[in-house]
Backbone as numpy.savetxt, mean C-alpha at the origin, in Angstrom:
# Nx Ny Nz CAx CAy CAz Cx Cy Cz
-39.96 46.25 52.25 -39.33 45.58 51.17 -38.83 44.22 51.58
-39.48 43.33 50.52 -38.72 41.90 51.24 -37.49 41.38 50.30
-36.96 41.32 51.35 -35.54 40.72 50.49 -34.98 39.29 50.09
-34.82 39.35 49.06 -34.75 37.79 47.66 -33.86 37.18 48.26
-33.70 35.81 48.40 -32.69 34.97 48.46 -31.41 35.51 47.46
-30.05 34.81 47.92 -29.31 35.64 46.78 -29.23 34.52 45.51
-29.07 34.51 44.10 -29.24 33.51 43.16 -28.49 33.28 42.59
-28.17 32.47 42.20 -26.70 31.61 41.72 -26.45 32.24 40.08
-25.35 32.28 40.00 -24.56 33.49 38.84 -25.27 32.63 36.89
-25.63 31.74 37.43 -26.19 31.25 36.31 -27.78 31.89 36.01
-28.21 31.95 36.64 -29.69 32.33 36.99 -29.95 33.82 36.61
-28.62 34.53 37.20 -29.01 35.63 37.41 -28.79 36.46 35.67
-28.01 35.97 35.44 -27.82 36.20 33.80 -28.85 36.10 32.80
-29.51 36.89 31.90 -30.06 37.06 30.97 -29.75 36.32 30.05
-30.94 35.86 29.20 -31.08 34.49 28.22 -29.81 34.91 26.96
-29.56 36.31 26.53 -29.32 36.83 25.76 -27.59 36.67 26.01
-26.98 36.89 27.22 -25.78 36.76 27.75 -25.07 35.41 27.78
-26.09 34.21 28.15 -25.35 33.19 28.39 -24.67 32.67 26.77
-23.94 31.83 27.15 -22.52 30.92 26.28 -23.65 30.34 24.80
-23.77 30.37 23.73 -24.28 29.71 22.92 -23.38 28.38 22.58
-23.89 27.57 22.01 -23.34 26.37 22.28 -23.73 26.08 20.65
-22.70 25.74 20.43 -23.16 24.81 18.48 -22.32 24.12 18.40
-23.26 23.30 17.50 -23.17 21.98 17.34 -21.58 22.13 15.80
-20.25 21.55 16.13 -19.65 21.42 14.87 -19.60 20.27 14.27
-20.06 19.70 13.35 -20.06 18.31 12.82 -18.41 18.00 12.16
-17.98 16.99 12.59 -17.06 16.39 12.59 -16.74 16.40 10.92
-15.13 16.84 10.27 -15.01 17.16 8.87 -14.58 15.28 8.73
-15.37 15.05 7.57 -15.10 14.08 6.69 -14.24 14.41 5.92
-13.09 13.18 6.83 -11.70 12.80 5.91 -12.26 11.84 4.72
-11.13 12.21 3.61 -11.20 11.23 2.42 -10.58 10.39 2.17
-10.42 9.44 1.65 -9.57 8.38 1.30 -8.29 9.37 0.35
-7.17 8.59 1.14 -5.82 9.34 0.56 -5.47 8.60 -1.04
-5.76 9.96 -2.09 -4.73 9.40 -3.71 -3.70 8.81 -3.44
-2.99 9.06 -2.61 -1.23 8.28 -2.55 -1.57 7.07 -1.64
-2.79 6.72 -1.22 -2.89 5.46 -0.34 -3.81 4.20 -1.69
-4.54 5.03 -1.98 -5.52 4.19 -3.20 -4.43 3.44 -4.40
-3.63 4.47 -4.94 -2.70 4.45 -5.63 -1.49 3.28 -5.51
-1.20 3.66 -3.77 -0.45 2.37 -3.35 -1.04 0.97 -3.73
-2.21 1.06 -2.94 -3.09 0.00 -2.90 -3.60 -0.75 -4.35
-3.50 0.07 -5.53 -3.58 -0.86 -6.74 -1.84 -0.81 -7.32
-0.99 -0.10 -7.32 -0.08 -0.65 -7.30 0.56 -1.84 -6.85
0.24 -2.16 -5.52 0.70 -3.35 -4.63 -0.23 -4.81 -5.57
-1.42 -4.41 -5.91 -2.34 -5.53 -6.66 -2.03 -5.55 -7.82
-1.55 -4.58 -8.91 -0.59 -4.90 -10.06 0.61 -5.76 -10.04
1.22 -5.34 -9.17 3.00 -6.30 -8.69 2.46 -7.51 -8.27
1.42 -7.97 -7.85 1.06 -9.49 -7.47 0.67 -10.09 -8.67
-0.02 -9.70 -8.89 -0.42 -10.14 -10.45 0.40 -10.30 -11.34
1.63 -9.05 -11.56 2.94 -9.47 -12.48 3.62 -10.42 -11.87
3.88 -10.42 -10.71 4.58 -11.82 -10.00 4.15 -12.81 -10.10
2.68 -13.04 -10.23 2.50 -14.36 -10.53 2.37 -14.90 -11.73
2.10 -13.82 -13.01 2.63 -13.82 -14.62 3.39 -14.24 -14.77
4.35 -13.48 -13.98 6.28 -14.07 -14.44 6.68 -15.42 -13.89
6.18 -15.71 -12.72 6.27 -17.12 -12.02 5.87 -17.86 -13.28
4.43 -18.30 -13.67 4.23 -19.25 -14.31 5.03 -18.80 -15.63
5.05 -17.74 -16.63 5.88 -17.91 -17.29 7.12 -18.06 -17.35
7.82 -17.78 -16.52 9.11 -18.46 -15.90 9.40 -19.49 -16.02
8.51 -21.10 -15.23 8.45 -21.83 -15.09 8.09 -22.19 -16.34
6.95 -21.93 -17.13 6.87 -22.67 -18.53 8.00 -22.75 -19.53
8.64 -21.56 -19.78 9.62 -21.43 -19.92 10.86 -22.53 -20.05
11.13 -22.33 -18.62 11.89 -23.23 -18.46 12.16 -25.00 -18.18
10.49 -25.34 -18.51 9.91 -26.86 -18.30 10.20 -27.56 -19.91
11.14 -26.71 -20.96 11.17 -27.62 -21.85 12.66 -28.32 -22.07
13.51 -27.00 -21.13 14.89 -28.00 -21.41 15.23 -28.16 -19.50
14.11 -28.32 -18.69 14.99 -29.42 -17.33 14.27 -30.89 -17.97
14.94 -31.89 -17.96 14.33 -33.29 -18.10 14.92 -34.01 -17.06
14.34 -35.38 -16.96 15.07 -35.81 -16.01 16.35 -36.74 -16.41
16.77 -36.53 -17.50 17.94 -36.74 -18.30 18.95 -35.73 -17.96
18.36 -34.54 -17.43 19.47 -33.29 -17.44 18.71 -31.90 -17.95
19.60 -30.96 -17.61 19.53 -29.72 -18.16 19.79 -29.61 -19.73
18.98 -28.92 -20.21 19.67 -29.47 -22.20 19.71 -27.67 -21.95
20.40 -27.24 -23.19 20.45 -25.75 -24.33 20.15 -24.99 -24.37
19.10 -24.09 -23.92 17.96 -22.95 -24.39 18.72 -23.10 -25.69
17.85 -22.43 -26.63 17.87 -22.15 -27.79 18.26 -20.14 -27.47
19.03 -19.24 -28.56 19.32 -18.20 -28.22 18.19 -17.57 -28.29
17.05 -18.20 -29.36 15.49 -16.96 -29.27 14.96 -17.28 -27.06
15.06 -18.33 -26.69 14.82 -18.83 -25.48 15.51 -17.90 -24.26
16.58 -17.37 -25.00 17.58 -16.94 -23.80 17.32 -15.62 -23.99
16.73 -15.09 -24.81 16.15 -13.32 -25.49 14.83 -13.43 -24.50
13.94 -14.20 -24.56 12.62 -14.15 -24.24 13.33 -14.40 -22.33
13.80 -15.10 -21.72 14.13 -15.11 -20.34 14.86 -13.91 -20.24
15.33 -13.31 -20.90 15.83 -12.09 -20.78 15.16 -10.96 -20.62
14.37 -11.32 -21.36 13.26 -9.76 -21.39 12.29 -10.03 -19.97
11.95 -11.72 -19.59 10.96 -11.70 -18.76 12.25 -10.78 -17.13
13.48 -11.37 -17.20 14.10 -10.91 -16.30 14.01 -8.78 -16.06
13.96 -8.37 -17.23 13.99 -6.86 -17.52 12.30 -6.46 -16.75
11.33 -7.25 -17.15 10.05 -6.85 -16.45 9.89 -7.52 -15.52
10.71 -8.29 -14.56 10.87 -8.39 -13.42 11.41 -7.16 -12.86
12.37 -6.59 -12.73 12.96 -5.43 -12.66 11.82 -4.10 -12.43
11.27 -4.14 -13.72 10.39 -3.71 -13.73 8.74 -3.52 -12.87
8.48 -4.77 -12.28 7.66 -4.71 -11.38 8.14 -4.94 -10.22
9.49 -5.20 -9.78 9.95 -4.71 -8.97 9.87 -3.30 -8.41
10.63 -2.42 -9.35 10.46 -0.70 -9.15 8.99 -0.91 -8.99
7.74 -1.23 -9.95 6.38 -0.57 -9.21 6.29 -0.81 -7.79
6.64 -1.95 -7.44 6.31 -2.45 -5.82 7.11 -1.47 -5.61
8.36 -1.12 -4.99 9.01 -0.40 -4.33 8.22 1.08 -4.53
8.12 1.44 -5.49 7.00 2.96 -6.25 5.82 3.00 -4.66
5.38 1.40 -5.38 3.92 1.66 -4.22 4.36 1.52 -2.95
5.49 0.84 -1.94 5.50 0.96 -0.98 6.04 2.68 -0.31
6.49 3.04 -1.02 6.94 4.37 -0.70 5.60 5.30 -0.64
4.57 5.05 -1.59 3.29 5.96 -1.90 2.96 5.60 -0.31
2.56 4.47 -0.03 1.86 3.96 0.90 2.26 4.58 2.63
3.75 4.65 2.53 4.50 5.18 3.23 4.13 6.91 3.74
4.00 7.31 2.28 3.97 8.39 2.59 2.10 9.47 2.76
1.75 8.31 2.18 0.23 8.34 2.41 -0.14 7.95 4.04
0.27 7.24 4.98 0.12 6.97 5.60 0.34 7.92 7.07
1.49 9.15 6.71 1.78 9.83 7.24 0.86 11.43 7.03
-0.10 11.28 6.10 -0.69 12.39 6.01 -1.88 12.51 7.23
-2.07 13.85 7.51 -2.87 13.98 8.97 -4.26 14.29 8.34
-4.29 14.84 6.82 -5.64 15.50 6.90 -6.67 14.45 5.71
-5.65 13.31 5.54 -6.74 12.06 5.13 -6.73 11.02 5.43
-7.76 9.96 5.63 -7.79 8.59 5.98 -6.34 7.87 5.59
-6.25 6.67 6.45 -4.64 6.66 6.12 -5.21 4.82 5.81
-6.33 4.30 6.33 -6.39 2.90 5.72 -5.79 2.49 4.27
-6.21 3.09 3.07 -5.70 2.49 1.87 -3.86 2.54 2.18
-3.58 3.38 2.34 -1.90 4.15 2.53 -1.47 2.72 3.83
-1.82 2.03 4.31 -1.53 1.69 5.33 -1.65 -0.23 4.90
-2.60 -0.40 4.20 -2.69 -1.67 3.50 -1.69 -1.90 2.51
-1.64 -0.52 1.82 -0.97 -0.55 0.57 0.74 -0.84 0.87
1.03 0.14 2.08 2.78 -0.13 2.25 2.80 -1.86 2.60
1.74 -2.21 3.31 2.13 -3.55 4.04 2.18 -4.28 3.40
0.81 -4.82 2.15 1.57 -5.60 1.03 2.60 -5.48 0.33
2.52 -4.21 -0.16 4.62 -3.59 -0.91 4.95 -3.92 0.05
5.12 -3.62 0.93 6.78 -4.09 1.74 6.61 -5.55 1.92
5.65 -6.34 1.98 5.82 -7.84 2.59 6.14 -8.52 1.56
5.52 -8.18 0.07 5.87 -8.96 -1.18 7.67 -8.20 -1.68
7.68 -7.02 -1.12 9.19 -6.84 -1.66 10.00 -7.41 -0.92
10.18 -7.75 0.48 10.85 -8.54 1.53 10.66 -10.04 0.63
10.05 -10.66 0.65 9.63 -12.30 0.32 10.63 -12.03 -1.29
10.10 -11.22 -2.20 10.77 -11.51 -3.54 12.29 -10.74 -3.44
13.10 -10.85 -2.08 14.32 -9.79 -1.80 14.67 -11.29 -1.01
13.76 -11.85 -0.41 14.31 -13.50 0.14 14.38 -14.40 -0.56
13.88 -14.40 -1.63 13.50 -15.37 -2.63 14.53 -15.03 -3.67
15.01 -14.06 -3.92 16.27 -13.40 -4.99 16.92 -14.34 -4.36
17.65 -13.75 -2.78 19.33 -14.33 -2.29 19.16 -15.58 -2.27
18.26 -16.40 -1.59 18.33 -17.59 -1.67 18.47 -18.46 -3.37
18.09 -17.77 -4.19 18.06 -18.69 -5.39 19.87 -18.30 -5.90
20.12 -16.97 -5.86 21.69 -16.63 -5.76 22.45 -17.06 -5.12
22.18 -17.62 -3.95 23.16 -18.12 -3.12 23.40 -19.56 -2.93
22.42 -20.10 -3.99 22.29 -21.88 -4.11 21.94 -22.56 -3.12
C-alpha cells in the first residue's frame, strides 16, 4: 500500500461541504420625503423673499422722495401690513423646512442628500433674514 501525501483541509473536503458564497446586492436607499420636502420648502421661502423684497420696496418708492418721507395713505399701511403678516408667514415655512431637513438628515435607512441641502439653505436664508431683521431694528 502506498501512502498519500497528507492534503490540506481544504482539499480534503467534499464539493458539497464547502462554505457557499452569495452574492448580496447592496439595498437601494431612496431619496428621503422629509429631505425632498425640505428641499422645495427652502425654494418656496426664496421665492417669497424675493416677492416681498420687491414688493416691499415698490411699495414703499412712492412716499421716500428726496424731499423727505411723506404719509402712507391708511389703505398703504393695511397692504404693508398684510405684506409684514406673510413675511411671518414664510418665515415659519423656512423654519418648517429647516427642521424637516434636520430631521431628514438624521435618518439611517434613506439617502440624506435632499435632507442635507434642504437644512443648509433653511438655515442660511433664516440666519441672513434673522441678520437682516436686527440690523434694520437696531438702525
Amino acid at each position: 500500500m502506498k501512502k498519500q501525501p497528507p492534503s490540506s483541509p481544504a482539499e480534503s473536503k467534499e464539493p458539497s461541504q464547502q462554505p457557499k458564497i452569495t452574492f448580496i446586492p447592496p439595498v437601494e436607499k431612496k431619496h428621503s420625503g422629509l429631505g425632498i420636502t425640505s428641499f422645495i420648502l427652502s425654494v418656496i421661502s426664496l421665492i417669497g423673499y424675493i416677492i416681498m423684497a420687491s414688493l416691499g420696496s415698490v411699495m414703499l418708492q412712492a412716499y421716500v422722495t428726496p424731499e423727505g418721507v411723506h404719509q402712507p395713505t391708511q389703505e398703504a399701511i393695511e397692504a404693508m401690513t398684510s405684506l409684514a403678516a406673510v413675511f411671518f408667514i414664510i418665515a415659519g415655512i423656512n423654519l418648517i423646512g429647516f427642521i424637516l431637513g434636520m430631521v431628514g438628515a438624521f435618518s439611517k435607512k434613506q439617502k440624506k442628500s435632499y435632507s442635507i441641502i434642504g437644512a443648509i439653505i433653511n438655515g442660511v436664508v433664516l440666519i441672513t433674514i434673522l441678520i437682516i431683521f436686527l440690523v434694520v431694528l437696531n438702525g
